[in-house]
N, CA, C and O of each residue as an XYZ file, in Angstrom:
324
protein
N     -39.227     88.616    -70.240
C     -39.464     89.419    -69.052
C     -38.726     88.777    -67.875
O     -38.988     87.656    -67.440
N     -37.576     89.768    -67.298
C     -37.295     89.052    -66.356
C     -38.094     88.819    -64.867
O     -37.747     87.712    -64.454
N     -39.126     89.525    -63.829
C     -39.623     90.025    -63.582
C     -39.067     90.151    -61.961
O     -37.953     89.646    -61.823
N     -39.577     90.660    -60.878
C     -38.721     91.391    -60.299
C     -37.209     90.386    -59.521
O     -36.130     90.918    -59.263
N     -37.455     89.233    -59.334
C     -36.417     88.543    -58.834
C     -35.023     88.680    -59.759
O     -33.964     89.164    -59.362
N     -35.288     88.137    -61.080
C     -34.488     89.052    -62.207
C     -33.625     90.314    -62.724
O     -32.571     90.505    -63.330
N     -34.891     91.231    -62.017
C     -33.986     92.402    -62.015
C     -33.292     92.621    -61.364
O     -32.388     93.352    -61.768
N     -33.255     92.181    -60.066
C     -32.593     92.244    -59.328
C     -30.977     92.151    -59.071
O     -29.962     92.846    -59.050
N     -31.537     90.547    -58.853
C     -30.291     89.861    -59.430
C     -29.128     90.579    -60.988
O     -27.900     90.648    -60.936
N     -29.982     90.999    -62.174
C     -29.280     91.731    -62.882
C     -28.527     93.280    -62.645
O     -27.424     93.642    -63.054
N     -29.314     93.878    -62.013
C     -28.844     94.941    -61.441
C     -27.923     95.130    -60.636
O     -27.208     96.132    -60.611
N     -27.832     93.852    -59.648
C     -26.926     93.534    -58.877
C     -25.101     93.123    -59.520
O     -23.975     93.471    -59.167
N     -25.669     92.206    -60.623
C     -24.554     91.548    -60.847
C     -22.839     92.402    -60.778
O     -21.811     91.846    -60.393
N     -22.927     93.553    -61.166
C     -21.570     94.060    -61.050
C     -21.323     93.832    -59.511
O     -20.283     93.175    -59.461
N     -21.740     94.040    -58.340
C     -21.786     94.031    -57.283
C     -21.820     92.253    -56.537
O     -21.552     92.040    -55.355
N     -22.068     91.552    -57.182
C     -21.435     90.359    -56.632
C     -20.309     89.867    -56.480
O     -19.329     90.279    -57.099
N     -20.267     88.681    -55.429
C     -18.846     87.610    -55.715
C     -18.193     89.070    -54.948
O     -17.493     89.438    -55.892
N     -18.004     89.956    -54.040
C     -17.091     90.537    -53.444
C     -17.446     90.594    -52.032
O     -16.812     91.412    -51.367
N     -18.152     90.034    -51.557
C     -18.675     90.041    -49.985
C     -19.075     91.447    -49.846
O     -18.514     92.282    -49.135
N     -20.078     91.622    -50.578
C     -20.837     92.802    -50.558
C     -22.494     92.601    -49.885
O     -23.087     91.536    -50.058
N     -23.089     93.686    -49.161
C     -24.060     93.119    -48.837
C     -25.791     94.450    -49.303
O     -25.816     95.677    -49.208
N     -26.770     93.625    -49.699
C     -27.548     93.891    -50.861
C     -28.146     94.620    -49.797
O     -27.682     94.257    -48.716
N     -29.003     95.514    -49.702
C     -30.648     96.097    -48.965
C     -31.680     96.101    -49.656
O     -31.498     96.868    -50.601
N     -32.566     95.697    -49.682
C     -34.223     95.957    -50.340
C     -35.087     95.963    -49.666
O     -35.236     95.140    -48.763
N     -35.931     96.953    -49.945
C     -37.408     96.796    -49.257
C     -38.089     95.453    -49.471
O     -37.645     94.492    -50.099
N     -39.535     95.590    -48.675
C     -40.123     94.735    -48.910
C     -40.740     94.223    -50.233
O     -41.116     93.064    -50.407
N     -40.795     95.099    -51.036
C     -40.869     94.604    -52.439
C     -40.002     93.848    -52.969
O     -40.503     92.789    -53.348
N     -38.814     93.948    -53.175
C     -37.743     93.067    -54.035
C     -37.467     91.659    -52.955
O     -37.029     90.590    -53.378
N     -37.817     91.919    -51.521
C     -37.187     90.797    -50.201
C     -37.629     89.220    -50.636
O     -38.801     88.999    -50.942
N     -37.006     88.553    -50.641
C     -37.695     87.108    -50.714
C     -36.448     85.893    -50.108
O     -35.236     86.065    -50.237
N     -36.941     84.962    -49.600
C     -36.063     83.924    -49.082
C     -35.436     83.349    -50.576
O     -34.256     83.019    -50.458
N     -35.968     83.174    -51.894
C     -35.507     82.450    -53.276
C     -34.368     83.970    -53.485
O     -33.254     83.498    -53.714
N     -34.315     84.947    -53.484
C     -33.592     85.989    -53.892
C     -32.324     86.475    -52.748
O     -31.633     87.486    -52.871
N     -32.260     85.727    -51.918
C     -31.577     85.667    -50.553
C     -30.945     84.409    -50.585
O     -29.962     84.273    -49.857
N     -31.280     83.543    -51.224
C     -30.166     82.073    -51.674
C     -29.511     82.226    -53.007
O     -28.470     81.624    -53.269
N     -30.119     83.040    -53.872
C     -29.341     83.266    -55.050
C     -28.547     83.986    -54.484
O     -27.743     83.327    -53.826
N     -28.342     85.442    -54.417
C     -27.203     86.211    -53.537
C     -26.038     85.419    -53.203
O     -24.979     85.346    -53.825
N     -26.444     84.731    -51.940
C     -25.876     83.907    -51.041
C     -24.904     82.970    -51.758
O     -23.758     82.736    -51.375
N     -25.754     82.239    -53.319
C     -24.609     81.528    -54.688
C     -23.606     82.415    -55.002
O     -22.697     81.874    -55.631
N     -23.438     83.678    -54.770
C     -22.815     84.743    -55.526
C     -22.266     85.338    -54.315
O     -22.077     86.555    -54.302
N     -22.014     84.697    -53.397
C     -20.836     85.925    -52.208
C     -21.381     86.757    -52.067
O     -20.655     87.747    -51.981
N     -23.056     87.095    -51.925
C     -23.504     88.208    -51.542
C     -24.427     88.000    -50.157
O     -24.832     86.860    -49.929
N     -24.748     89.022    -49.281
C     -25.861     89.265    -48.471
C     -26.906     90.042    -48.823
O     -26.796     90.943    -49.654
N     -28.095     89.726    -48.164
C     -29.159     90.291    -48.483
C     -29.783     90.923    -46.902
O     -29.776     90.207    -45.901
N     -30.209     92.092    -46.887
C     -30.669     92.207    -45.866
C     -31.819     93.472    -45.939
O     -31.463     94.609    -46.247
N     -33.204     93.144    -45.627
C     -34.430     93.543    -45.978
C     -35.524     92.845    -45.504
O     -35.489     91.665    -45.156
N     -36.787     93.778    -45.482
C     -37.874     93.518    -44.778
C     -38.934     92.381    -45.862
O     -38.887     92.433    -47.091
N     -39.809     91.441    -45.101
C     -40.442     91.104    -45.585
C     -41.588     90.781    -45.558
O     -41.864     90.443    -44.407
N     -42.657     90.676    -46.390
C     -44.457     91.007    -46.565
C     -44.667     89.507    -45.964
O     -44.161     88.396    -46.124
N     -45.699     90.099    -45.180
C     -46.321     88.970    -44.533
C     -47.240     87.947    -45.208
O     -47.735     87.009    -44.583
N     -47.420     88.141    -46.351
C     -47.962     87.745    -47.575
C     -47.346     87.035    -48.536
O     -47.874     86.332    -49.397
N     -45.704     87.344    -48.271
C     -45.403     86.259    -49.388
C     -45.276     84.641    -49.394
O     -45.204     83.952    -48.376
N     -45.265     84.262    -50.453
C     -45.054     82.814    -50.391
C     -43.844     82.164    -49.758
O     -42.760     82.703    -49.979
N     -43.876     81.124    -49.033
C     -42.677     80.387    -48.951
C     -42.436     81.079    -47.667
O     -41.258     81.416    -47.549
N     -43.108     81.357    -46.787
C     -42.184     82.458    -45.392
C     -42.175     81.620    -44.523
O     -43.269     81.078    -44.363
N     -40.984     81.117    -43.566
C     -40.560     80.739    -42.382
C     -41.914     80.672    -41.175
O     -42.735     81.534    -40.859
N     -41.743     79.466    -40.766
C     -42.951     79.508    -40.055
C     -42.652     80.787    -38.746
O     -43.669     81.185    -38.179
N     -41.253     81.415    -38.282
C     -41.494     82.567    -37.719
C     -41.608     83.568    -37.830
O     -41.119     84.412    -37.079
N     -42.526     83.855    -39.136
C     -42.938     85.065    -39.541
C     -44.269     84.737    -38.935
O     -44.981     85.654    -38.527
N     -44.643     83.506    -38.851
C     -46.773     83.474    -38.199
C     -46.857     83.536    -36.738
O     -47.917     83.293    -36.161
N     -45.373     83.974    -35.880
C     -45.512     83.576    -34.007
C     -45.905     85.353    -33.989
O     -45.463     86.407    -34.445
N     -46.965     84.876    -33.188
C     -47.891     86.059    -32.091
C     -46.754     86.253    -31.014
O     -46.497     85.408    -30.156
N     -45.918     87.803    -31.193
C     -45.468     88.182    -30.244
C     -46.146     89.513    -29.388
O     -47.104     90.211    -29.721
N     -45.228     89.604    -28.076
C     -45.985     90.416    -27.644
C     -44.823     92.045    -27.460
O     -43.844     92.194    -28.192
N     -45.032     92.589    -26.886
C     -44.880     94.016    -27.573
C     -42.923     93.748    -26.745
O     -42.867     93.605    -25.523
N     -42.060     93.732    -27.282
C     -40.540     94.459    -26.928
C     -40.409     93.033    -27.543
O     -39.428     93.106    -28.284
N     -41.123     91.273    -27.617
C     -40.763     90.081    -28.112
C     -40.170     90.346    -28.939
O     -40.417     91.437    -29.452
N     -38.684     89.206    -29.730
C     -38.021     89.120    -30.620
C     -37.930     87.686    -31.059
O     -37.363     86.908    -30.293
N     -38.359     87.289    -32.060
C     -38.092     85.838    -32.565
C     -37.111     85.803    -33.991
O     -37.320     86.388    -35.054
N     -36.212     85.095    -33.695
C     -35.529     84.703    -35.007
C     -34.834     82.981    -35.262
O     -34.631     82.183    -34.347
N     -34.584     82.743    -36.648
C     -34.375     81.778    -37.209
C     -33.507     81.484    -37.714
O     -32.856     82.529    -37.751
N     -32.724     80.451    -38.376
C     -31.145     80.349    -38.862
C     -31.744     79.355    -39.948
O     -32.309     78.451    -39.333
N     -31.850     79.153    -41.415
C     -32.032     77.763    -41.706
C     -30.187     77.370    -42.509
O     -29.392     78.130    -43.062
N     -30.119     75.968    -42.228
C     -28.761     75.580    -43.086
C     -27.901     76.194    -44.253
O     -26.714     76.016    -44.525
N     -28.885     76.991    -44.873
C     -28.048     78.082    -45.892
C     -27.365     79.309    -45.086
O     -26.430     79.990    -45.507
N     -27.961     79.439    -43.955
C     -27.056     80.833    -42.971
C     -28.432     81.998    -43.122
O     -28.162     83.129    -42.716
N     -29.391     81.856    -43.492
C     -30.170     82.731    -43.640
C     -30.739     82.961    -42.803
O     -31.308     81.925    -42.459
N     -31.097     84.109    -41.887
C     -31.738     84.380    -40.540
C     -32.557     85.068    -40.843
O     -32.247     86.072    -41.484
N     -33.790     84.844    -40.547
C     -35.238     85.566    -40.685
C     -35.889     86.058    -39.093
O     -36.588     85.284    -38.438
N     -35.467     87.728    -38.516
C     -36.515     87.885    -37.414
C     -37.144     88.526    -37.075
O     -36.943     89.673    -37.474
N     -38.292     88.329    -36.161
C     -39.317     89.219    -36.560
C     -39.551     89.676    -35.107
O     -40.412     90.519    -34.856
């Protein structure tokens, strides 16, 4: 079973390695599936559950209504919320 990070990534594969860039909802979104990509000349760009594991501590800042917070970590990955 691959299960959904897997499929992904498999589904994807014709579509890598060309500076192509991925979309997914919040179901398939994850920071581990956004560094694989990223191995493969790809972008990822999609929403993500406030619930999942592993999330950037600026997914937990209390903003207030028009606020914008975002993040960069060393892989180039920007998370904002």
């Amino acid at each position: 079973v691959l299960g959904v990070f897997g499929v992904v990534v498999d589904l994807s594969r014709p579509y890598l390695n060309n500076s192509r860039t991925l979309v997914t909802d919040n179901f398939y979104t994850s920071l581990t599936l956004a560094n694989e990509l990223l191995k493969n000349d790809t972008h990822l760009v999609g929403t993500l559950r406030s619930n999942r594991v592993k999330l950037p501590e600026v997914m937990k800042a209390k903003l207030n209504k028009g606020q914008i917070i975002g993040k960069e970590n060393t892989d180039g990955i920007v998370v904002a919320k």
